[in-house]
PAMI-777184 format. One record per residue: residue number from 0; residue in one letter; z, y, x of N, C-alpha, C in turn. Coordinates in pm, 1 decimal, decimal comma. Layout:
<pts>
PT num residu nzz nyy nxx cazz cayy caxx czz cyy cxx
PT NUM a Z Y X Z Y X Z Y X
...
</pts>
This chain:
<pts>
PT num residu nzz nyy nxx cazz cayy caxx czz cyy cxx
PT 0 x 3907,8 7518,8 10161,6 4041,6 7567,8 10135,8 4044,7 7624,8 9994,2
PT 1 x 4198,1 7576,0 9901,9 4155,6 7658,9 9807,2 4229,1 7770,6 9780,8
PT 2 x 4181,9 7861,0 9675,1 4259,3 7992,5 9671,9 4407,0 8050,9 9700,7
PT 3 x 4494,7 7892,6 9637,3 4592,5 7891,1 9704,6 4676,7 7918,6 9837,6
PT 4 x 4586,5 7836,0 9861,5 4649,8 7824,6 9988,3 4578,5 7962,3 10095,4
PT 5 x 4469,6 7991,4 10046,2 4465,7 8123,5 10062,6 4547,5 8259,2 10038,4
PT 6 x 4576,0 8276,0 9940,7 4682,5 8369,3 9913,8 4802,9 8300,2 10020,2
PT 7 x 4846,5 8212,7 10007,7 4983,0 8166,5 10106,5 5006,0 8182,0 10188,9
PT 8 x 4865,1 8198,6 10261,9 4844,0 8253,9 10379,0 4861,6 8383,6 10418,1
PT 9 x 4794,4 8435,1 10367,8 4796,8 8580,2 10321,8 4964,8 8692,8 10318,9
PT 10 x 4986,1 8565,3 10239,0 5170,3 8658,7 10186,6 5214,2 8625,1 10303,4
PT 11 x 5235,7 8500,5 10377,6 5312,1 8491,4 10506,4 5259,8 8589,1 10588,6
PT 12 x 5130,6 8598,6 10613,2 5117,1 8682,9 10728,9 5177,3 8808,2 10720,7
PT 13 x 5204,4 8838,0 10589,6 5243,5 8969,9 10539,2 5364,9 8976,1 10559,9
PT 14 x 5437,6 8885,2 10536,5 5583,2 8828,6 10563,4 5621,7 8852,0 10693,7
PT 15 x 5576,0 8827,7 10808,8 5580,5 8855,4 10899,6 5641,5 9016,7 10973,6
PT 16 x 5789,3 9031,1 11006,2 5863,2 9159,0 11016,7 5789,0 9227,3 11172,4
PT 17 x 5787,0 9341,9 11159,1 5772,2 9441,4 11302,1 5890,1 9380,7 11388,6
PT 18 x 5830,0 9300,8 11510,4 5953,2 9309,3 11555,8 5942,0 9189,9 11633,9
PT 19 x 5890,6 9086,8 11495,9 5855,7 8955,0 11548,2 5652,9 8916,4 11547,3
PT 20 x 5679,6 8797,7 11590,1 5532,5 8716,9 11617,7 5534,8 8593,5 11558,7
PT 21 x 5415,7 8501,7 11483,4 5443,2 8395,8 11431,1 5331,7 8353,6 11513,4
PT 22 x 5250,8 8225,4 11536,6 5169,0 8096,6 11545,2 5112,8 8069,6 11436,6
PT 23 x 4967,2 8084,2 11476,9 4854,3 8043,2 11373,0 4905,6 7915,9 11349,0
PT 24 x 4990,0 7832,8 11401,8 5053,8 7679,5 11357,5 5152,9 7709,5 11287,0
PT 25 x 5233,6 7792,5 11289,8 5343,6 7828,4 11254,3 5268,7 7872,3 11080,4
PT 26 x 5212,8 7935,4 11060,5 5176,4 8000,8 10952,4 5111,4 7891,6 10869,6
PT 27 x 4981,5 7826,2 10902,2 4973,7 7682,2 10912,9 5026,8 7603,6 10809,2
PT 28 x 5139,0 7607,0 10885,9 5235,5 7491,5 10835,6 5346,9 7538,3 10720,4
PT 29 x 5362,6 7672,0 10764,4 5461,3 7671,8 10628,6 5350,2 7706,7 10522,4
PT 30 x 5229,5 7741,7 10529,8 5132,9 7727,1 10384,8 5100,0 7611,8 10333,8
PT 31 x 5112,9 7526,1 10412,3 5114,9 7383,3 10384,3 4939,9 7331,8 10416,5
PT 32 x 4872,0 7447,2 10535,7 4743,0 7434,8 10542,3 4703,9 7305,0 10662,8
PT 33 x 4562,0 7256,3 10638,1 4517,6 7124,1 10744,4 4518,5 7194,4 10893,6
PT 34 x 4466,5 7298,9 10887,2 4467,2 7368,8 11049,1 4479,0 7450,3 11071,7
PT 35 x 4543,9 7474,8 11200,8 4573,5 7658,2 11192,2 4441,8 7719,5 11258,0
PT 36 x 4352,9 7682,8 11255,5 4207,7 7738,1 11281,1 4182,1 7806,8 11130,6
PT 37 x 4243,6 7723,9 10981,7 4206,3 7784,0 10881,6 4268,1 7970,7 10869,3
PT 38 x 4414,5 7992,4 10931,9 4495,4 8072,2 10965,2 4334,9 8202,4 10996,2
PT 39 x 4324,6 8170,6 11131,5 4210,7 8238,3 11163,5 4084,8 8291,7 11115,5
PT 40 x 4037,7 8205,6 11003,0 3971,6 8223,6 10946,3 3976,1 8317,2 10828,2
PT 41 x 4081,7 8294,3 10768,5 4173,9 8421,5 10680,4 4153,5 8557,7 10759,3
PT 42 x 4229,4 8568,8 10806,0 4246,7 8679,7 10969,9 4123,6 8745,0 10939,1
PT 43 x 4012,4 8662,5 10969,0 3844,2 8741,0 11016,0 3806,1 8765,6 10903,3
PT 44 x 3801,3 8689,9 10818,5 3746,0 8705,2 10658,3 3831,2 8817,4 10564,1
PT 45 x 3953,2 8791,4 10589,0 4026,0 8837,8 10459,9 4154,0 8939,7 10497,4
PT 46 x 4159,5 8988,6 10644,6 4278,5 9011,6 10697,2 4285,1 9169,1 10699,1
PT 47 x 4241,1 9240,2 10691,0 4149,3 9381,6 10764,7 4318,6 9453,8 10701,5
PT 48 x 4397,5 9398,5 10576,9 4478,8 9457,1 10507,7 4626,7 9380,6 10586,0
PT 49 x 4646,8 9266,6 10677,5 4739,6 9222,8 10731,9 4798,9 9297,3 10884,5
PT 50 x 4935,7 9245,7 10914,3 4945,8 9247,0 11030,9 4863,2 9183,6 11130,9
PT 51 x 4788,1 9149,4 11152,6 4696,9 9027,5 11244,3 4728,2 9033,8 11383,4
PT 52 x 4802,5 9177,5 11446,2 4834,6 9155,2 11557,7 4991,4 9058,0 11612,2
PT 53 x 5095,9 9052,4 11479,8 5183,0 8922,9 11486,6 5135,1 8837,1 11452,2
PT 54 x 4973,4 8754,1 11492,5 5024,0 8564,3 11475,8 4906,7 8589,0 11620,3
PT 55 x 4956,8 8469,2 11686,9 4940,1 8464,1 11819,3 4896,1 8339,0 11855,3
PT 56 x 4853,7 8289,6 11910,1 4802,5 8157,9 11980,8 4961,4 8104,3 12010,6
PT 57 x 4978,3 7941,7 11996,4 5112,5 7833,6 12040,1 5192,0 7882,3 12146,9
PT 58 x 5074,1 7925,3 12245,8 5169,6 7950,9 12398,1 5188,9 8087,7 12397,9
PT 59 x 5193,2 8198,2 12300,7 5203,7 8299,5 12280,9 5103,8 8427,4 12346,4
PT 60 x 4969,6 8374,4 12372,2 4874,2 8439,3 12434,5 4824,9 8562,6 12305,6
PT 61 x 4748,4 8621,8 12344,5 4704,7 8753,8 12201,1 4541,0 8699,5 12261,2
PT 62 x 4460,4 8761,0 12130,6 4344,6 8763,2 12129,8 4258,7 8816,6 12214,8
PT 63 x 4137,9 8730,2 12312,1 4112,1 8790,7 12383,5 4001,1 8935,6 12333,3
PT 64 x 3972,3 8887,1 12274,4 3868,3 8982,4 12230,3 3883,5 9118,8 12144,1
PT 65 x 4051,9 9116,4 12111,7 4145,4 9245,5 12096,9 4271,5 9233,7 12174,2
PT 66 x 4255,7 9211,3 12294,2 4362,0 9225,5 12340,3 4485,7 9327,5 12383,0
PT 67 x 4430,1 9406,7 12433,5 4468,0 9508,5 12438,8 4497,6 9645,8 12356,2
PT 68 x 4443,8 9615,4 12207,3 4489,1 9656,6 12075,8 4595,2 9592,8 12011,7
PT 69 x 4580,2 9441,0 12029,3 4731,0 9353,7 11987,6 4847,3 9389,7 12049,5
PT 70 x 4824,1 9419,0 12178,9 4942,8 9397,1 12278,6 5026,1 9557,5 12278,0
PT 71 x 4913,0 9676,6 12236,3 4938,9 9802,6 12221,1 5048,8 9775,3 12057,1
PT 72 x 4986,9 9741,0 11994,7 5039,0 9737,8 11840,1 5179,6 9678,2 11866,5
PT 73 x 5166,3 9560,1 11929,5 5281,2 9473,4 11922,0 5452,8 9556,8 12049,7
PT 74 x 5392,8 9655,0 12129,8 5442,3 9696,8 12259,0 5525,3 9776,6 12120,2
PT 75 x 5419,5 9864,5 12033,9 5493,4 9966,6 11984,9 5585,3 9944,1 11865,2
PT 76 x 5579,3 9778,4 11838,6 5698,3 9739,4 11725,2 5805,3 9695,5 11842,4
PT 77 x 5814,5 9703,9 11961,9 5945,3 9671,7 12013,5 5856,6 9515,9 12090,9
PT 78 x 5802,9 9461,3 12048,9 5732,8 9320,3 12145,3 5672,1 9374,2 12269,4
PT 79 x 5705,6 9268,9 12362,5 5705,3 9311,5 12486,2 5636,6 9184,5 12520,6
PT 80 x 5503,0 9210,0 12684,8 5485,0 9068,4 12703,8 5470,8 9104,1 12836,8
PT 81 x 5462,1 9001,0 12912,8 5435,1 8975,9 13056,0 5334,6 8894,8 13063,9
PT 82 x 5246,9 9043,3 13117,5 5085,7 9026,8 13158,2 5007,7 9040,8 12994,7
PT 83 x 4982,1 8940,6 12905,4 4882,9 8903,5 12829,9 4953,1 8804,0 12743,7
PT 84 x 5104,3 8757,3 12758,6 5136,2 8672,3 12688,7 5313,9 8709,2 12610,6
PT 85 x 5313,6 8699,9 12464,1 5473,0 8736,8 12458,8 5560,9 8618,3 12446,6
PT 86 x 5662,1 8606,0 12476,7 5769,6 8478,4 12485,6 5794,9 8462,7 12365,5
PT 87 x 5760,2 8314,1 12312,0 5783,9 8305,5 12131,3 5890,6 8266,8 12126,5
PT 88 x 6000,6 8214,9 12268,7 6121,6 8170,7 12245,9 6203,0 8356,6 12201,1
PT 89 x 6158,6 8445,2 12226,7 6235,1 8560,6 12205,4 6208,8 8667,9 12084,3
PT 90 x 6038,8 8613,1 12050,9 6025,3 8686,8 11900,9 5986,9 8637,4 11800,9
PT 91 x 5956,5 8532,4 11830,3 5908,2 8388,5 11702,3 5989,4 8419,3 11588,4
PT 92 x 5936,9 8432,9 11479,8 5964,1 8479,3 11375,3 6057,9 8368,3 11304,3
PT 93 x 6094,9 8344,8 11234,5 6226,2 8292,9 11172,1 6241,9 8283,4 11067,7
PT 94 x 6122,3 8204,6 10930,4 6165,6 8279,7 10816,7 6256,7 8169,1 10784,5
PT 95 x 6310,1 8289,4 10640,7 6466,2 8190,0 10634,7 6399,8 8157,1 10450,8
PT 96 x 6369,0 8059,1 10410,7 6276,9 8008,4 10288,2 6243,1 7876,5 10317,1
</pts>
């Protein structure tokens, strides 16, 4: 990946409002990146300064291995989920660009 598209990544995730949730595909794609596994990889490597608890797995699942820190973070911007998963038809982020 190059730096680019690193930073792109980066600013979207940042982009990302309290309120809403985006898709490691979602993010992905408007960076113009090959996979949203690269998304993730940002996240672990480079993220410590992002929201990381708005981008979410496709079917709107949170991380298992912070789950219950995502779902706390995300409860207290107003996102709400049932059980372990939030509805991306209701907070899927929207950018307008």
């Amino acid at each position: 990946m190059d730096e680019q598209t690193h930073e792109r990544i980066r600013e979207l995730i940042a982009a990302v409002p309290a309120g809403n949730v985006a898709s490691y595909g979602d993010i992905a794609a408007l960076a113009g990146a090959s996979n949203p596994r690269i998304v993730g990889w940002v996240l672990r490597e480079d993220g410590f300064d992002l929201p990381w608890h708005r981008i979410l797995r496709a079917d709107g699942t949170v991380a298992v291995h912070k789950q219950q820190e995502q779902l706390d973070r995300l409860r207290a911007e107003g996102v709400l989920a049932k059980g372990a998963k939030i509805d991306m038809k209701v907070y899927r982020w929207d950018p307008e660009f």
